[in-house]
C-alpha positions in Angstrom: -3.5 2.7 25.3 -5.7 0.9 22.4 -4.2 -0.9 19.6 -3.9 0.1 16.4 -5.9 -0.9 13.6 -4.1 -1.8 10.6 -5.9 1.0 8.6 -3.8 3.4 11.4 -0.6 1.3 11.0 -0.5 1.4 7.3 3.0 2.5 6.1 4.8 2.3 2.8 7.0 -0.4 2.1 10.6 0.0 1.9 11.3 -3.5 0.8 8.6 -4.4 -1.4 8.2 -1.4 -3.5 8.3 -1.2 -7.2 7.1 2.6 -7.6 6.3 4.3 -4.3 5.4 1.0 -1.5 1.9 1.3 -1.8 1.2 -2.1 -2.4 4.0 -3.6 -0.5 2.8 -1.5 2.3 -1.0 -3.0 1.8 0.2 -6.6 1.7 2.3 -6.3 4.5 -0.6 -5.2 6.7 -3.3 -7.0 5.7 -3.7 -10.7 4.8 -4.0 -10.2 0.6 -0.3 -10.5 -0.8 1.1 -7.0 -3.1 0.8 -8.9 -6.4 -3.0 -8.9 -5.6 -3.0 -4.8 -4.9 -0.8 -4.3 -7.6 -3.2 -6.2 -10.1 -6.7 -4.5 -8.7 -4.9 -1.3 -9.3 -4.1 -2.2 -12.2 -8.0 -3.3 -13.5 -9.2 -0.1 -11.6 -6.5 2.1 -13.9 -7.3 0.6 -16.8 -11.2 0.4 -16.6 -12.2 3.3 -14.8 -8.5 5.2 -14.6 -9.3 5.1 -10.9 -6.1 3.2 -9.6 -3.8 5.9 -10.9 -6.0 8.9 -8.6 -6.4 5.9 -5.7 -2.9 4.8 -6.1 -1.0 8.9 -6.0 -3.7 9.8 -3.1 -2.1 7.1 -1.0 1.3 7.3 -2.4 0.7 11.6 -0.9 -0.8 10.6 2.4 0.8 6.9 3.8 3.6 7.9 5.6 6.8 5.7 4.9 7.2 2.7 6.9 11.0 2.6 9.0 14.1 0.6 7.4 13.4 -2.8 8.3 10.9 -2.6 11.0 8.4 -5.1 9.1 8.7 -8.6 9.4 
C-alpha cells in the first residue's frame, strides 16, 4: 500500500489550535511552523478577504486529527 502524501494526511490540530486547528494542523504536516499560516491568513483576510473563505473551507472539510497522535 502507497504512502500518503501530506496533502492526504492533513488533520486538524488538537494541540495547537487557537480557533478550529487549521494552522496547527498545516504546521504539523508540513515544514512551515503555524505562526507562519496563521499570519498569511491573516494578509490574505485582510487584503483580499480570502483567508476567512480559505480558512472556513478547510476548517468544513480537514477532518480532526486523533488526541495525541502527532508528535
Amino acid at each position: 500500500m502507497p504512502e500518503k502524501n501530506w496533502l492526504q494526511a492533513l488533520t486538524r490540530s488538537t494541540r495547537d489550535k487557537w480557533i478550529g486547528g487549521i494552522c496547527g494542523g498545516l504546521g504539523e504536516h508540513t515544514p512551515i511552523p503555524a505562526w507562519s499560516w496563521r499570519f498569511l491568513f491573516a494578509v490574505l483576510f485582510l487584503f483580499w478577504g480570502t483567508g476567512l473563505v480559505l480558512y472556513l473551507l478547510l476548517w468544513i472539510f480537514v477532518p480532526r486529527g486523533a488526541e495525541g497522535s502527532a508528535e
